[in-house]
C-alpha positions in Angstrom: 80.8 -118.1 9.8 77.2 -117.3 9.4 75.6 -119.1 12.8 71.4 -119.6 13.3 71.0 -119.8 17.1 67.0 -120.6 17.4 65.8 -119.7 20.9 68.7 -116.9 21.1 66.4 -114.7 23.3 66.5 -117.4 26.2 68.9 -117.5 29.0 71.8 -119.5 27.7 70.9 -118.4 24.1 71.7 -114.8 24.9 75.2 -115.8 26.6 75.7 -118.4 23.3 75.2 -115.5 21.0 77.0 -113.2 22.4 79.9 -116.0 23.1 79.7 -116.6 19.1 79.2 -112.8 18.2 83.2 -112.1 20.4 84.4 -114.9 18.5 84.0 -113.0 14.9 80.6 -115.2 14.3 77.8 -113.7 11.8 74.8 -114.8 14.2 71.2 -115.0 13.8 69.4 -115.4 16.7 65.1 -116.0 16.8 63.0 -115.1 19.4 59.1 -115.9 19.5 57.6 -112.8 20.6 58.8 -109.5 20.8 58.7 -108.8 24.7 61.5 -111.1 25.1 63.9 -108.2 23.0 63.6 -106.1 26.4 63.0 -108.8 29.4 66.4 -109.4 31.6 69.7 -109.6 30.4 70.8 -106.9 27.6 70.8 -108.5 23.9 73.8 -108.1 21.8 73.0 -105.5 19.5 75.6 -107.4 16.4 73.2 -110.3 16.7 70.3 -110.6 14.0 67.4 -110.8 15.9 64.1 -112.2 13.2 60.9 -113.9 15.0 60.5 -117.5 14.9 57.5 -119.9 16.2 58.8 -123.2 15.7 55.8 -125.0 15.9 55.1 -123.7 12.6 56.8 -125.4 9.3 56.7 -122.8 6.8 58.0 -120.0 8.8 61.0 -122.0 9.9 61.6 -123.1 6.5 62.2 -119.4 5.1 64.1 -118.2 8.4 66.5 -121.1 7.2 67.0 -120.0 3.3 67.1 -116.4 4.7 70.1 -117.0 6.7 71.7 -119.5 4.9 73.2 -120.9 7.8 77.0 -122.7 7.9 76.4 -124.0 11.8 73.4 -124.3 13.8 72.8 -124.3 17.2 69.1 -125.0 18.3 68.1 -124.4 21.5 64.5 -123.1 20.9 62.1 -125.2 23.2 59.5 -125.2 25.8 62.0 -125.8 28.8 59.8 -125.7 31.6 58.6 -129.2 33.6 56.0 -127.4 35.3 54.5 -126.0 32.0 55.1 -129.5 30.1 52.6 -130.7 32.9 49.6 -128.3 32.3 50.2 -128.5 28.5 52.1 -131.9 27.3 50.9 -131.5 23.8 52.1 -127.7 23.4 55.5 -129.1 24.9 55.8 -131.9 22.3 54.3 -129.3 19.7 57.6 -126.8 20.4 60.4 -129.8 21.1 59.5 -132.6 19.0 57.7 -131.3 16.2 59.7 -127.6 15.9 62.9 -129.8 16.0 61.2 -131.8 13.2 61.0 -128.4 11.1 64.4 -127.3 11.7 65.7 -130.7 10.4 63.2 -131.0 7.3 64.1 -126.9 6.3 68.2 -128.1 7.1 68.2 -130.9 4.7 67.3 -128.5 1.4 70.4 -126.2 2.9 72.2 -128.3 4.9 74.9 -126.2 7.5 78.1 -127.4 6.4 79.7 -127.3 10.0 76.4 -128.9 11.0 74.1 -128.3 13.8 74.6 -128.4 17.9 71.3 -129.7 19.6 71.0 -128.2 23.5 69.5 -131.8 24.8 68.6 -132.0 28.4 70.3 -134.1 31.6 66.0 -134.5 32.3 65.7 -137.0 29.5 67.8 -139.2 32.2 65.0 -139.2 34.6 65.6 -140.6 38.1 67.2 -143.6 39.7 70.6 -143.8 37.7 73.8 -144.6 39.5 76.3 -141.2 40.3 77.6 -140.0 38.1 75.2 -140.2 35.4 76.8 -141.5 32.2 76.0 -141.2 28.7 75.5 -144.7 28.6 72.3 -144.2 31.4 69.0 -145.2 29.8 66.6 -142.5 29.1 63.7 -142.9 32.2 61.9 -139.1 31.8 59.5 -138.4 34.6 57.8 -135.6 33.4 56.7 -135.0 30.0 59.4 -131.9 29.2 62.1 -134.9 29.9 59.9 -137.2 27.5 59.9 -134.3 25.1 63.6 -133.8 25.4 64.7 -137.6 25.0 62.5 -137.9 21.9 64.2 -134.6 20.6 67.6 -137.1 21.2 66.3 -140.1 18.6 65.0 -137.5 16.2 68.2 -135.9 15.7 70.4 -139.2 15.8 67.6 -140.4 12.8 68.4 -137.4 10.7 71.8 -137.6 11.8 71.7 -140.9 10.0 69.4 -141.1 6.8 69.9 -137.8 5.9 73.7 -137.2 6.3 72.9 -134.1 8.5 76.2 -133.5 11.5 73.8 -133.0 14.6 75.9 -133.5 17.8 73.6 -133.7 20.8 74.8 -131.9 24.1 73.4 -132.8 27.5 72.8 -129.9 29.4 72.6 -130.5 33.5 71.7 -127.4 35.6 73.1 -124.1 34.3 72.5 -120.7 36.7 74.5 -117.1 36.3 73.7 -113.9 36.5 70.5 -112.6 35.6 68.6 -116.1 35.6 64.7 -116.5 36.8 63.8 -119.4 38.7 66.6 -121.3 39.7 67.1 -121.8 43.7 70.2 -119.8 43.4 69.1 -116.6 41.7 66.3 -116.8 43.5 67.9 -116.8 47.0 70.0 -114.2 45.4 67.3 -112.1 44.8 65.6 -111.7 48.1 69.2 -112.1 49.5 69.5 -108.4 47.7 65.9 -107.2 48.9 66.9 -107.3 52.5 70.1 -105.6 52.0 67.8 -102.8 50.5 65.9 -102.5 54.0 70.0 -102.2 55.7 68.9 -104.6 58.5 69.3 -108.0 59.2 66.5 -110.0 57.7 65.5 -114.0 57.4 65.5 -116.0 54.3 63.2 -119.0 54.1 64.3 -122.1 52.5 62.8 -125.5 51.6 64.8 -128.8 51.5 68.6 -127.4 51.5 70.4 -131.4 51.8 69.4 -131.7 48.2 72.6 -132.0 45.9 73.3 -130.7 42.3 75.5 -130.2 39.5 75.5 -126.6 39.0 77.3 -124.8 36.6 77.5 -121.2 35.4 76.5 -120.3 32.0 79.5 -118.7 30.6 81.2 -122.1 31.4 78.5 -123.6 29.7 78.5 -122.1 26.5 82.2 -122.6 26.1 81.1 -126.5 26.7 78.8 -126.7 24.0 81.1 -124.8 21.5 83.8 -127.3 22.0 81.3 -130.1 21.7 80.0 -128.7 18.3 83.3 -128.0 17.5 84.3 -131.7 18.5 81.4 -133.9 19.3 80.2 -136.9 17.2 76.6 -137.8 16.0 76.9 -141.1 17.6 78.3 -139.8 21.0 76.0 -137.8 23.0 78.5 -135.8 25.6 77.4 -135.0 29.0 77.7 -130.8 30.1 78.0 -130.1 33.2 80.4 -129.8 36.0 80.7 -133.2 37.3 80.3 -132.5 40.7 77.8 -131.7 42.9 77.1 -128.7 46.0 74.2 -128.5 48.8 71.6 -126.2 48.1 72.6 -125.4 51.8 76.3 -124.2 50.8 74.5 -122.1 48.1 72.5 -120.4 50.4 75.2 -119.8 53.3 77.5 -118.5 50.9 75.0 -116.1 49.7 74.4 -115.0 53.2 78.2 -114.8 53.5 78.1 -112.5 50.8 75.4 -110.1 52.2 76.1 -106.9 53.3 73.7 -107.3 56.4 73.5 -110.1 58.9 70.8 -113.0 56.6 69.9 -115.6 58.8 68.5 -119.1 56.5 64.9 -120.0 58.4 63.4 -123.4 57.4 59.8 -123.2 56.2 57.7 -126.6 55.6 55.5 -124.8 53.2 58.6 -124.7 50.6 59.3 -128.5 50.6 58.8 -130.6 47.5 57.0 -133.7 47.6 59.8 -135.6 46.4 63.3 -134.2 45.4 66.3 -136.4 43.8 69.3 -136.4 47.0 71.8 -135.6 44.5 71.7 -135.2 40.6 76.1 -135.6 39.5 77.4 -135.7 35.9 79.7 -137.9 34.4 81.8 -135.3 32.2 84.3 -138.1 30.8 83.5 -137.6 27.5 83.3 -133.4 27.8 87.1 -133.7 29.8 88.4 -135.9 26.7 87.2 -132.7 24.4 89.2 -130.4 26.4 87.0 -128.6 28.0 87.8 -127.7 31.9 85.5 -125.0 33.5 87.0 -122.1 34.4 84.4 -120.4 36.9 84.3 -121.3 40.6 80.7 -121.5 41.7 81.8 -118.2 44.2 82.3 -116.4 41.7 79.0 -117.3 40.4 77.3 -116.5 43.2 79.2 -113.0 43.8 77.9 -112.1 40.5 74.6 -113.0 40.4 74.2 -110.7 44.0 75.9 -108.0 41.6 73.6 -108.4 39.4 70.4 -108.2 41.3 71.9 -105.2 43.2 72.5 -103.3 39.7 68.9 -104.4 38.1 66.7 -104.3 40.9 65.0 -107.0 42.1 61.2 -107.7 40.3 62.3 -105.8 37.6 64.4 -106.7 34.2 67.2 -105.2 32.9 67.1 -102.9 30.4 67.8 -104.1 26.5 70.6 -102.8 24.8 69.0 -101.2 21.7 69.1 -103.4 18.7 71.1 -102.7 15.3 68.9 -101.5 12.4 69.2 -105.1 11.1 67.9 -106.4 14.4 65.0 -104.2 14.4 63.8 -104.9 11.0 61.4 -107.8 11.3 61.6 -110.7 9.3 58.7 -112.8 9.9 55.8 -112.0 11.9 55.4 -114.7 14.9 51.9 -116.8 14.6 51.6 -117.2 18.4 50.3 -114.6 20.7 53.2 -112.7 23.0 51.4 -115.5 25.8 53.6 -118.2 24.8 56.6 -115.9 24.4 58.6 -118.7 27.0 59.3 -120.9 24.1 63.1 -119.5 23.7 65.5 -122.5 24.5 66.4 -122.0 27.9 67.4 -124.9 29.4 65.8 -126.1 32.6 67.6 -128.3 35.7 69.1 -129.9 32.9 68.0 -128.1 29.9 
């Protein structure tokens, strides 16, 4: 099946397009800006890789006749809250409008398998009830969550007056190996840079009482397969793991992993203002699809240390070197290598 993943270069996107790539997949993936081909994880080199800026109509709209696409899964977005503060329009620009572009390019080519949307658990906002259900009203609290729940209505709209399949998964917090700026890899990291010194060392954390729904990204993509595979247009479906771990167990087992004596030391300057107690899924509608994750969190967290150990911490990893038909570029992006975040990873829910 020939497969479009927009925002393939991201996080998730470069475990989903591998994922589809294993499974006999012909996959397209976009990327905004070419230093994302060699930051962090290795790219699959069977994976078309063409530039992409969203934000743009015209672009999108020849990426899609090029590749013809029989399934879709878009994950291209501006995923960061902090960012979506210092530049709410750009956010909107990349999640509601670029979505807006995919759908309006889709309907003259429409994917006959249809078209997975990576939606976010932060269009939920705070103040739900545990678990949080599909059911919960959208309450956004920063303007990447307002960005993501309006992404929601768009898609159910084209969903419905233009006979497009969208099915909308809910993504809560994904980690792994080889993520930036999650509280796990993070830890993980520095974890790794005082095993380079071989002596004990201190690790300083923030608020570690805080509770969340973590689950690792190759469980993830396996999730929103089965949804696209499964879902409805009408039934948003929650992904995640359903339950929720300390930021404290995270941290001791990662000191328990260590292979020098890491001692966690509380520092005030890394508390939040405000932090949710505990953010849980309700995965009711995922567990009725069939899906049951298959990675324990340890396991996780062993590899991520593995991972940091063999890349070197600061640094990325090194890119597998593309195919001739990944190297050949397609379309010139029309933003500057500056906004080269806009790839689709989702962020503490997206």
């Amino acid at each position: 099946m020939r497969v479009l993943v927009t925002g393939a270069s991201g996080f998730v996107g470069r475990y989903l397009s591998a994922f589809l790539v294993r499974q006999g997949h012909d996959v397209t993936g976009t990327y905004l800006a070419r230093p994302e081909l060699s930051g962090r994880m290795p790219l699959d080199p069977a994976v078309r890789w063409v530039p992409l800026d969203v934000r743009e109509p015209e672009p999108v709209r020849r990426v899609v006749e090029r590749a013809r696409p029989e399934a879709v899964y878009h994950l291209a977005a501006q995923a960061y809250a902090g960012q979506s503060w210092k530049d709410p329009a750009d956010t909107f620009a990349t999640n509601v409008l670029g979505t807006i572009h995919l759908y309006e390019a889709l309907k003259a080519v429409p994917p006959s398998a249809g078209v997975l949307l990576a939606a976010s658990a932060s269009a939920y906002g705070s103040g739900h009830p545990l678990p949080i259900v599909e059911e919960a009203p959208f309450r956004p609290i920063n303007p990447y969550g307002v960005s993501k729940a309006a992404q929601e209505l768009i898609s159910y709209q084209y969903a419905h007056n233009f006979g497009l399949r969208i099915v909308r998964a809910r993504l809560f917090i994904t980690t792994g190996p080889g993520k930036r700026g999650d509280a796990l890899n993070d830890f993980a990291q520095r974890v790794v840079a005082i095993e380079r010194t071989a002596k004990a060392g201190q690790l300083s954390v923030g608020n570690l009482d805080t509770r969340r729904d973590l689950s690792d990204v190759r469980d993830i993509v396996r999730a929103m397969v089965r949804v696209f595979e499964a879902g409805e247009t009408d039934q948003p479906v929650n992904v995640g793991r359903g339950e929720a771990v300390s930021i404290r167990w995270i941290a001791e087992q990662l000191c328990g992993q260590a292979t020098v004596p890491v001692t966690l030391v509380p520092d005030k300057a890394l508390l939040r203002p405000s932090d949710e107690p505990e953010i849980r899924a309700g995965i009711a509608r995922l567990a009725a699809l069939g899906y049951v994750p298959e990675i324990p969190l340890e396991q996780t967290i062993r590899d991520a240390l593995d991972y940091w150990r063999r890349e070197g911490v600061g640094g990325t990893a090194p890119a597998a070197p593309l195919s001739p038909a990944a190297a050949a570029p397609a379309e010139r992006p029309s933003s500057p290598p500056s906004r080269a975040r806009r790839r689709g990873r989702p962020k503490a829910g997206a």
